[in-house]
C-alpha positions in Angstrom: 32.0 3.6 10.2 33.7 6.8 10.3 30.4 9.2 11.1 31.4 12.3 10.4 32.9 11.6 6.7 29.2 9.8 6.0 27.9 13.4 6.9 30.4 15.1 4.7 29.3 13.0 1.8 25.6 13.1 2.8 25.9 17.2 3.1 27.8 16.9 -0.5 25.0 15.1 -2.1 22.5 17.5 -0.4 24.2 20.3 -2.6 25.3 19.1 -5.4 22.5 16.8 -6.2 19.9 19.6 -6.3 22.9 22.0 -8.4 22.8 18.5 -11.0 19.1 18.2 -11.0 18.5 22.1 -12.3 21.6 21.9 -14.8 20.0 19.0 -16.2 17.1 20.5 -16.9 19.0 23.5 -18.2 20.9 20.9 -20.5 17.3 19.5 -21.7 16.3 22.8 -22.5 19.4 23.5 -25.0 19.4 19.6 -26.4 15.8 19.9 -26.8 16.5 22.5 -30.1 17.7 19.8 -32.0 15.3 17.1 -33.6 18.3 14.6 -35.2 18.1 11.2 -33.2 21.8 11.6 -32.0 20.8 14.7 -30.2 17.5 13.0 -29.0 19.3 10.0 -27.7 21.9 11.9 -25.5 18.8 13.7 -24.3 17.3 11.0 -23.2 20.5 9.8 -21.2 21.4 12.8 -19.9 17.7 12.9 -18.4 18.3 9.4 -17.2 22.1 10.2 -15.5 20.2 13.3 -14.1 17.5 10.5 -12.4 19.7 8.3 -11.1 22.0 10.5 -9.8 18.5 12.4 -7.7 17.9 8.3 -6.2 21.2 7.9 -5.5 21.7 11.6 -3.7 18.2 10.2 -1.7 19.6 6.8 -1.3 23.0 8.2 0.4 21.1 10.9 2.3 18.6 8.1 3.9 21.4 6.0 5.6 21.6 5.7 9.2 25.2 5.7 10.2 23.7 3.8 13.4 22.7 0.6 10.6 25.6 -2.1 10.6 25.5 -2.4 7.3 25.9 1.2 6.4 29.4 1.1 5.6 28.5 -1.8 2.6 25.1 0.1 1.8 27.0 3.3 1.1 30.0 2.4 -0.8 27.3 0.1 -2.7 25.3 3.8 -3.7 29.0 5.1 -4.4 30.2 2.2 -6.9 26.3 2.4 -8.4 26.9 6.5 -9.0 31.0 5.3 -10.5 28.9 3.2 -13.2 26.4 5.8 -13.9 29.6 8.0 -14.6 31.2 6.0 -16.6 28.3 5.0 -18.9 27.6 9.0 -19.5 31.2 9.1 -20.7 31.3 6.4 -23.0 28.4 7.8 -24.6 29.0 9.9 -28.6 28.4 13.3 -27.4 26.2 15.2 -30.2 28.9 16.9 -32.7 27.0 20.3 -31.7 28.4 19.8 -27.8 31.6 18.2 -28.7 33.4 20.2 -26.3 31.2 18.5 -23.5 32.7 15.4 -24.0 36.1 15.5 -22.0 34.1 17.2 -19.1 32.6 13.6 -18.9 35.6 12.1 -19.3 37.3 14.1 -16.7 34.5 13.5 -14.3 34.2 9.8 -14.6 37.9 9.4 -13.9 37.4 11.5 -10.8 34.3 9.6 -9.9 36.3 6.1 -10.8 39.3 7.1 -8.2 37.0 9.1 -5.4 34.8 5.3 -5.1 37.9 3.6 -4.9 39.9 5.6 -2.4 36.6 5.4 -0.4 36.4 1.5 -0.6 40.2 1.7 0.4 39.0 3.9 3.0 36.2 1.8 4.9 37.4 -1.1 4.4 40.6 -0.6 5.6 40.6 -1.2 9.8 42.3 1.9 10.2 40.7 5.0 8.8 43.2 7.1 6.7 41.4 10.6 7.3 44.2 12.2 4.5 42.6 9.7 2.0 39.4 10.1 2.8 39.6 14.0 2.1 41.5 12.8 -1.2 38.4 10.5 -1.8 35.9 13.7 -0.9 37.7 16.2 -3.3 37.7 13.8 -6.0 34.0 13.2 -5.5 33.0 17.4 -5.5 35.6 17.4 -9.2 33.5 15.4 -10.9 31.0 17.3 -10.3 32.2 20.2 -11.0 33.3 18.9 -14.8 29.6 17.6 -15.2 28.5 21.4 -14.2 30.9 22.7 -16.7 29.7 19.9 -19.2 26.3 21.7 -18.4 27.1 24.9 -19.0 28.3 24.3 -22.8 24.4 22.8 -23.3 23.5 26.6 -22.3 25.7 28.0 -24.3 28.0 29.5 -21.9 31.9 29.3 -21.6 33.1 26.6 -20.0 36.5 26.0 -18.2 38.1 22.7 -17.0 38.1 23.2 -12.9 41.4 22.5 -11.2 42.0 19.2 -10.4 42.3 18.1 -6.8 45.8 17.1 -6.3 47.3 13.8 -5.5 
């Protein structure tokens, strides 16, 4: 296992997972103004993505790049966080945060194809270093959309970041 990309994605989480956990609460405060059960419900979801994705961020920041299995137990996290994504975007966004919806979008697709440049990464015998930053600025986009997505909860303009490029 490739150590030093491990610690680039453990450093990632340990910033942007703490960034997610206060826009999520920030995004329960605005969704909580609404009592319709379409608002409710994507409350509820957003406060289970915001969950998963603190376990995950502790679950990737806990492995031992010493561990044989750390390579499996990571990508594993990664695939777990790609389906977390994805469900978040299939979801009906509320009408009154339509524009939120291809933030999601946006950053599931990023999540999809930063997990699987990484499996192509690690489990390739010969690291591809050029991927792997592909696979790492892929991974910090979609988190960037979901802060944007966050920031139309509050209220506040939003902008579609630049995406990484191929």
């Amino acid at each position: 296992m490739n150590t030093l990309t491990l610690s680039t994605i453990k450093e990632n989480c340990k910033f942007i997972f703490p960034l997610l956990s206060v826009s999520a609460a920030l995004v329960l405060t605005g969704c909580t103004g609404g009592t319709d059960s379409a608002t409710e419900h994507y409350r509820e979801k957003v406060e289970a993505f915001s969950a998963d994705m603190d376990t995950l961020s502790a679950s990737i920041n806990g492995i031992s790049p010493e561990d044989e299995s750390s390579t499996e137990t990571m990508l594993g996290y990664l695939d777990d966080m790609d389906q977390r994504f994805a469900e978040m975007a299939a979801l009906e966004v509320p009408e009154k945060y339509s524009d939120a919806s291809g933030y999601m979008t946006a950053a599931s697709q990023s999540m999809s194809d930063a997990v699987l440049s990484f499996h192509v990464v690690y489990e390739s015998s010969d690291f591809d270093e050029a991927l792997a930053d592909k696979a790492m600025a892929k991974y910090r986009y979609a988190f960037e959309c979901v802060e944007q997505m966050c920031n139309i909860f509050e209220g506040q303009q939003a902008s579609m970041p630049e995406a990484p490029s191929e």
